[in-house]
N, C-alpha and C positions, 0 to 999 in steps of 0.2 A: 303709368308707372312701369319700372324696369323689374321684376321681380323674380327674384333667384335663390337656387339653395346654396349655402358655401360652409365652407369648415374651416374654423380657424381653432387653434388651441386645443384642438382634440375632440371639437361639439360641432355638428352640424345642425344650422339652423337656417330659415326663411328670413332673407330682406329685402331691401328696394335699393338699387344703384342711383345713384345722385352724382351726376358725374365722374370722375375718378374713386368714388369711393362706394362704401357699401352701407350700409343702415340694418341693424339690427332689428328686425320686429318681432324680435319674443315679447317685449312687453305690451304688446297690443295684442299677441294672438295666443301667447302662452306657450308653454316649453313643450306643447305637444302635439299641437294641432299639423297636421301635414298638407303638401299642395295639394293632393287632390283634394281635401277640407279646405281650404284656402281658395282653389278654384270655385267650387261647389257653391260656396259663401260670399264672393267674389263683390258679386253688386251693393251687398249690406256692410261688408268691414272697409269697402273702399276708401271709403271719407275719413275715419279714424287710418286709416296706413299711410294715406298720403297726407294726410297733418302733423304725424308722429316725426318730431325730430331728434330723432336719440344720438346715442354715440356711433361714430359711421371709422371704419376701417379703412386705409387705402384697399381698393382691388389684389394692386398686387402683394398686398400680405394676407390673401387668404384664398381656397383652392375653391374653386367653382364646379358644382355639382351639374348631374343633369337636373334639370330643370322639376321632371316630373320622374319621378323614377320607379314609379309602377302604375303606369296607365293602364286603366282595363284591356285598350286595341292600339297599337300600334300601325297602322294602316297606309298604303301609298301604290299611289296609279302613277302605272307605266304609259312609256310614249305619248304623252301630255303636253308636248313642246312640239311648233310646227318644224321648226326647222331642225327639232331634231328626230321628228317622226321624216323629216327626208334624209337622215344620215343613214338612221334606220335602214330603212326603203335601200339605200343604195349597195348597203353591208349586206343585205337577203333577208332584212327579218322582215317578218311580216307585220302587218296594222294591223292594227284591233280597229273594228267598226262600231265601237262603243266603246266607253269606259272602261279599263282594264285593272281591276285592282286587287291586292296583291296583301298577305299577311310579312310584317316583317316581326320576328317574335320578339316580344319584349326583353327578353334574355339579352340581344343584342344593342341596347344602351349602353352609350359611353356619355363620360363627361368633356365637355368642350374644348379641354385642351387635354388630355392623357390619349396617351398612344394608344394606336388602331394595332391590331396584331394582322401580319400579313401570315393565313391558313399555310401550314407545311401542304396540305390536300388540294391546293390552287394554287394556277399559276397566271391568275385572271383574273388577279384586285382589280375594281375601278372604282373611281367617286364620280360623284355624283350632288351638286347642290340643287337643296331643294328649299323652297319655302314651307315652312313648316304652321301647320295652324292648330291652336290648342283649341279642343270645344269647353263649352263654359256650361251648360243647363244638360241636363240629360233630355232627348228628345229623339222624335218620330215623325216622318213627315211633313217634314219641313220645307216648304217652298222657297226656289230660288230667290222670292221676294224679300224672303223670312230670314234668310240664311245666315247673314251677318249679326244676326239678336245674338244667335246660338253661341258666338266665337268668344271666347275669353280674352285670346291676344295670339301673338307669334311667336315663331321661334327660328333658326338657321336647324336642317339638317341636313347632315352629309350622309346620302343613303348608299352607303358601300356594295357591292356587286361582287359577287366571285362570279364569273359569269360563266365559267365551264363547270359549275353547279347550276346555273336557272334551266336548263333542259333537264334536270334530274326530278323536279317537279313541275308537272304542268305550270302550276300558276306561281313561279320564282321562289316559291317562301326558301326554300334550301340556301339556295344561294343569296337570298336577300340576311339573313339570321345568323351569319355567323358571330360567335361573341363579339364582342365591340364594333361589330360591324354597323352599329348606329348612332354617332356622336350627335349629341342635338345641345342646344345652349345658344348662348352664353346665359340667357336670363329667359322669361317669357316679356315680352313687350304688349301692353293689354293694348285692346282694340283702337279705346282712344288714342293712342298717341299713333296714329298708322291712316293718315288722311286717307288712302287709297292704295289698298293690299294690290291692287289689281296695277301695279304700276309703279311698282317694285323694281332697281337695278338690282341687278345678280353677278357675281363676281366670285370664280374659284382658281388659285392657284395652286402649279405644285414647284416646289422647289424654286420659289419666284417666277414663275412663267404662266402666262394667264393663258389659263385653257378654256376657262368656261365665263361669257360675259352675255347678258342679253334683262329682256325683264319681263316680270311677270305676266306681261300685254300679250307674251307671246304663248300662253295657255290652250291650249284648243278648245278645254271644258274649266273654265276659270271655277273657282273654290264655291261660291254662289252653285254652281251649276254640279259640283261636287257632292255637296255637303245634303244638295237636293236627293239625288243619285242614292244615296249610299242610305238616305235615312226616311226611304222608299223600303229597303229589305231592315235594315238594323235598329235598334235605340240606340243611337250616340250618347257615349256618359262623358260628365265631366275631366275633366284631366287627358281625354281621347285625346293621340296625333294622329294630324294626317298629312303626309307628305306629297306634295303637291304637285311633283312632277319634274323633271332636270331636263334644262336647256341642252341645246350641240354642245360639242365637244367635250366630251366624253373621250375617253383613251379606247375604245375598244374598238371603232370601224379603224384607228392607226393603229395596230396592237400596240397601242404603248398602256402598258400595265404597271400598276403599284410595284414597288420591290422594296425590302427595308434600306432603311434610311432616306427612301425620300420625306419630306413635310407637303403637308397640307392646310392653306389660305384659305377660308372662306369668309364672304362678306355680303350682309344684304343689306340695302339702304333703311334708314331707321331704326334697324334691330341688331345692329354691332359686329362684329364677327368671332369665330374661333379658327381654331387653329390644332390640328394632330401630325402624330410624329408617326410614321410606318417601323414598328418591328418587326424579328421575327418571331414565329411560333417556336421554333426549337433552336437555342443556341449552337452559331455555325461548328 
């Protein structure tokens, strides 16, 4: 199942995309239950949501939310990508000799197609696609054996950068958290429809011009090896993202930086794409 929040008529509510269009599941889950309840619940109402054939919307007559819009942790490891931990390397940053991971604050969600604000305070937007993975069961030490029970489904996030803000805090959160600085969407795609997360194309443009293309194979610490990692120190809860890591090309070893009015493409295989418009922060 494809499973998203949208607003149509002044109501936001929880459905399942069915090709071009959309499925309302208020009548299976009720006018109140929320994703992270949804997540949480996930393996028990499956069979009743994916049976339920109600009245279904086109897409494009209704506005598409983020996905989870208050997850406990927002989370995502840097330099993750081999080829782009040698972009890295050759621009002067340095490796991390372990997993490097990073808060990005939940404050900074956006919806999958509404405009990114470019900071009046930066002049060092970048993007960044990332596969994004929603956890499903709250848990603790979890074995990379284990790790895939854990996953509810996926998601596309474009993890935005102001990047003459990540030196202002050790560990990026500044410059990873500016408002809107986190679009994730289009929907969450659950585990099962995703043969193999681990081999995933990846695909980001800006302004039609493909910057970022490669696939998830190319992980240094793939999400298995992640999800092990991180649930050594923490309890992962349900509705958690974590952001997985962004391939080369990236705009910042070329200074080519965000400015308003450029757009942003992004696409992963299986899980759809969005799409954001660059504004600015203070009208010129």
């Amino acid at each position: 199942m494809k499973l998203a929040r949208f607003t149509a008529a002044g109501r936001t509510r929880i459905g399942k995309v069915v090709d071009n269009t959309i499925v309302d599941l208020t009548p299976v889950l009720g006018p109140d239950m929320s994703m992270l309840e949804l997540i949480a619940q996930l393996d028990a109402l499956k069979p009743a949501l994916e049976a339920h054939e109600g009245a279904a919307l086109p897409l494009a007559e209704v506005h598409l939310e983020v996905p989870v819009p208050n997850p406990q942790k927002f989370l995502a490891i840097g330099m993750n990508y081999a080829k782009h931990a040698e972009e890295a390397r050759a621009a002067g940053i340095p490796i991390p000799s372990s997993q490097m991971w990073f808060n990005k604050q939940v404050s900074c969600l956006n919806a999958p197609f509404d405009d990114v604000v470019k900071p009046d305070d930066s002049d060092k937007m970048d993007y960044e696609i990332e596969l994004g993975v929603v956890i499903g069961k709250a848990c603790r030490h979890v074995s990379r054996e284990d790790a895939r029970s854990v996953i509810a489904g996926y998601t596309i996030v474009n993890d935005l950068s102001a990047r003459d803000w990540l030196p202002k805090s050790p560990t990026f959160t500044l410059g990873k958290s500016f408002d809107t600085h986190g679009p994730v969407g289009p929907w969450i795609t659950t585990d099962d429809e995703v043969a193999d997360p681990l081999d995933l194309e990846m695909k980001l443009w800006v302004n039609g011009e493909l910057r970022q293309h490669a696939k998830t194979n190319d992980m240094i610490y793939d999400i298995y090896d992640q999800i092990a990692y991180l649930t050594t120190v923490m309890t992962l809860q349900p509705g958690d993202i974590l952001a997985t890591g962004t391939p080369s090309g990236i705009g910042a070893p070329k200074g080519i930086f965000l400015v308003p009015g450029d757009r942003m493409r992004l696409q992963i295989e299986s899980l759809g794409e969005i799409e954001c418009g660059v504004v600015a922060e203070t009208a010129a």
